[in-house]
N, C-alpha and C positions, 0 to 999 in steps of 0.2 A: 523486017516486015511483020505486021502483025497479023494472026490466024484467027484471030477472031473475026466475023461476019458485022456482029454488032458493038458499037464500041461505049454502049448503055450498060452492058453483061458483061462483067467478067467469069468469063467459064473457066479460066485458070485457080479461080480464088472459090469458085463453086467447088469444082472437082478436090480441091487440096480442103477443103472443108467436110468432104465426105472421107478422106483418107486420114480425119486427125488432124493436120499439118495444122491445119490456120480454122480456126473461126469463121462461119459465113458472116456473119457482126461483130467481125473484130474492128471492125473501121467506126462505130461507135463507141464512146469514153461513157460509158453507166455507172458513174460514181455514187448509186443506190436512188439517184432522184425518181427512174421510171419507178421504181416499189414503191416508195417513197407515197409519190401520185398518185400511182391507183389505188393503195392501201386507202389514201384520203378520199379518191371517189365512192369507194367502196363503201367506208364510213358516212357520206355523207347521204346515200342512197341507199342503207341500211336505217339512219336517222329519219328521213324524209319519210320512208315505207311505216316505221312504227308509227307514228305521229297521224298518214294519210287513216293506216288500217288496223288500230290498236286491239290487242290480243285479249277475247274475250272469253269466260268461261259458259260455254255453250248451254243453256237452260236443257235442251232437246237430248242432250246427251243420257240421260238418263231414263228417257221414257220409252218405256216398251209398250208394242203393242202385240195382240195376238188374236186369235178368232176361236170362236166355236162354232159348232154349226147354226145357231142363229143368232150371233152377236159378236162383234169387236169390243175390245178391252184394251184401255188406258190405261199404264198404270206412272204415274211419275210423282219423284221424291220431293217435297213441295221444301223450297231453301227455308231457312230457318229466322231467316230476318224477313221473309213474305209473311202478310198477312193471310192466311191461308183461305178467307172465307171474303178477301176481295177480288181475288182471281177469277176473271171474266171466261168465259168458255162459249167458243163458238162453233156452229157446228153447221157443215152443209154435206153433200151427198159423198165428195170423196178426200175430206181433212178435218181437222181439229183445228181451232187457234186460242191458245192461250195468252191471256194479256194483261198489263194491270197488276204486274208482279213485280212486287217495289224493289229495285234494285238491278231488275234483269230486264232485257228483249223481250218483246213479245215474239212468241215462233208458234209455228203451223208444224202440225204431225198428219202427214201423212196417213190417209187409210188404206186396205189394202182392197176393197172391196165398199161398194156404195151404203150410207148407211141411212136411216129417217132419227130424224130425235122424238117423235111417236115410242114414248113407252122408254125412251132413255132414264139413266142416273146417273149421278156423279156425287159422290161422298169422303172424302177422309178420315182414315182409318191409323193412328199411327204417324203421322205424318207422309202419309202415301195419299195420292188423289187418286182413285179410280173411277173412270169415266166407261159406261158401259152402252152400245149402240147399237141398237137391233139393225140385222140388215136390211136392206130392201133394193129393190130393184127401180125405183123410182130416183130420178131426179129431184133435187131437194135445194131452195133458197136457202142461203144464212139464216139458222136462230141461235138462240142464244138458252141455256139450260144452265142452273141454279145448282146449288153446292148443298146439299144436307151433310149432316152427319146419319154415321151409320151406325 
């Protein structure tokens, strides 16, 4: 007679799986195909991702900003194959966007505090762009401010 309730479950082949004896999947033959296959999905959803979402060197990575008591400062490494004085610069109450930099993304910096472009600069020194923003407490549209040197 059999002591099993369910005869879907072997709790014989469970329990002696837990003691060593036997393998809970020993009843499957894995002559390396399952590795085999997933190594291949792996690869191919590895392949698929670089292609969707290709690995870029981040333009924003380098730019700092910081305050003083009446102004934000931009400072970032302008790349070397950009033309330094086509680089578009756009300014509203709480970010930056830079654009127009041949080779790279346009991206947006973050401000940390609302700023006006009333009385702003932006110049290059070295190959460093600093963008300089007086604060204000006003809401501010998109403009756009122009590159001297300094």
């Amino acid at each position: 007679m059999n002591d099993n309730p369910n005869p879907l479950f072997d709790w014989g082949k469970f329990i002696r799986s837990f003691t060593g004896e036997e393998s809970l999947f020993s009843s499957l033959h894995d002559d390396g195909k399952v590795d085999a296959y997933v190594e291949q999905i792996g690869e191919t959803v590895r392949t698929a991702m670089s292609k969707a979402f290709p690995v870029r060197e981040p333009a924003v990575k380098t730019a700092s900003v910081f305050e003083s008591h009446r102004s934000v400062f931009i400072r970032w490494k302008v790349p070397k194959d950009a033309d330094a004085y086509a680089i578009r610069i756009h300014v509203n109450s709480r970010r930056v966007r830079l654009s127009n930099i041949k080779g790279h993304p346009d991206f947006s910096v973050p401000l940390p505090v609302p700023v006006t472009t009333k009385g702003s600069r932006a110049g290059i020194r070295g190959g460093i762009l600093e963008i300089r923003l007086p604060k204000s407490f006003r809401r501010l549209k998109e403009k756009e401010i122009f590159i001297r040197d300094l």
